[in-house]
N, C-alpha and C positions, 0 to 999 in steps of 0.2 A: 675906568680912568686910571693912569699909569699915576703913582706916587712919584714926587720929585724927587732926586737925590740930587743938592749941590754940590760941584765940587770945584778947586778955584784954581787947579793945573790945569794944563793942556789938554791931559786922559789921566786914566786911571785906569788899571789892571783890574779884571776880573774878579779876581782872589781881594784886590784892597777895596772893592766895591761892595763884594759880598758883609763883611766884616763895617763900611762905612754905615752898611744899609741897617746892622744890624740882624743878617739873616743868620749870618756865623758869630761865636765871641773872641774867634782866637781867627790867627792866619795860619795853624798846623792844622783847621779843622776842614780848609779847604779844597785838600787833595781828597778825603772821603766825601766831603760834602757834593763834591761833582761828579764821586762815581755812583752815588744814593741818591741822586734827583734828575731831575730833567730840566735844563739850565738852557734857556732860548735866547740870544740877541741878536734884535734885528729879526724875528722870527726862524731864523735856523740855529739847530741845536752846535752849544759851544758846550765843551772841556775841557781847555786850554786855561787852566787858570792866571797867564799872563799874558791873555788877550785884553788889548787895549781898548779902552773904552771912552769916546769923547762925546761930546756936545750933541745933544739928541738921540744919541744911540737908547733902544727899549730893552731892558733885560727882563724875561722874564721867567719867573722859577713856578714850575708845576704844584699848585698846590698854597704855595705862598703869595703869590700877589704878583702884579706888574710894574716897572719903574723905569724912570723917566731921567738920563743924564742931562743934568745943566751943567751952564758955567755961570760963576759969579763975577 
């Protein structure tokens, strides 16, 4: 079962999800943090730290857990 993460724009970037989710504590930690992991949304591997992200999209990180974009 995917953890929900709200969020109450339209999307939200990869890099400001990582950091909402609390997987990261900074946004400079993003650029290594996706070259160190295996980062899935939607089931194919992403990199692109300003890849957008809306309303149902799955991200999920190797090792850490699954989650689940909402809108509020």
């Amino acid at each position: 079962m995917a953890t929900e993460v709200t969020i109450s724009t339209e999307y939200i970037t990869l890099g400001q999800f990582l950091k909402l989710a609390g997987i990261i504590d900074t946004g400079g930690a993003v650029k290594w943090f996706l070259s160190e992991h295996e980062v899935f949304v939607n089931g194919e591997p992403e990199n692109r730290r300003g890849k957008k992200l809306i309303h149902n999209d799955e991200v999920s990180v190797k090792g850490i857990g699954a989650f689940k974009i909402v809108f509020n």
